[in-house]
C-alpha positions in Angstrom: -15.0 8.5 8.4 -16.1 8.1 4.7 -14.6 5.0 3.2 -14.5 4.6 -0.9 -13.1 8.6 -1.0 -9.5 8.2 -0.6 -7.0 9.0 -3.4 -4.1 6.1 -3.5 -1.0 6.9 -5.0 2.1 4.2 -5.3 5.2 4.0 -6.5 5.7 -0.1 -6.6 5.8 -0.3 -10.4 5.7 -4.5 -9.8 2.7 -4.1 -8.3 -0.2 -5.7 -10.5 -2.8 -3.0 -9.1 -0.1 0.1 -10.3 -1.5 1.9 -13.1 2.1 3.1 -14.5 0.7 7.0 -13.3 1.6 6.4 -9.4 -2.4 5.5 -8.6 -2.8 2.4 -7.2 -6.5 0.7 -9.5 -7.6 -0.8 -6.3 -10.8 0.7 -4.0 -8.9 0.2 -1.1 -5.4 -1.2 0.1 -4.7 -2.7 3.7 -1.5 -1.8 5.9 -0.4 -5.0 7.5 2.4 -4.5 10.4 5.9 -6.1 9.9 6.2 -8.4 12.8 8.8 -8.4 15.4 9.8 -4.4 14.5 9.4 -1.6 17.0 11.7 0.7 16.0 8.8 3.9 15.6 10.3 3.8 11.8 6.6 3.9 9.5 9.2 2.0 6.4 10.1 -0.4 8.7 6.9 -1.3 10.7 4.4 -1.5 7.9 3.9 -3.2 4.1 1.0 -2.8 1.8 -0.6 -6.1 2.2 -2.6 -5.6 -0.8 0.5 -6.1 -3.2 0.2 -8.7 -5.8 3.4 -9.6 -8.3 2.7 -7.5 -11.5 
């Protein structure tokens, strides 16, 4: 696996790191799991941990 060679595109406009263009400005982002949530549903059992209030 190469690390630093990922595109990341988002949607959060609120987001501090959101360039406005759907690219997230940070290097790299980390998925945190939503606790108690086991439905198999990726929207409900993961967040962007990275997010900061724009």
């Amino acid at each position: 696996m190469q690390i630093g060679k990922q595109t990341i595109t988002c949607s959060v406009k609120s987001c501090r790191f959101n360039d406005q263009k759907h690219y997230c400005q940070l290097a790299a982002i980390e998925v945190a799991p939503v606790q108690h949530v086991h439905n198999g549903v990726a929207e409900d059992e993961s967040l962007c941990s990275s997010y900061e209030k724009g």
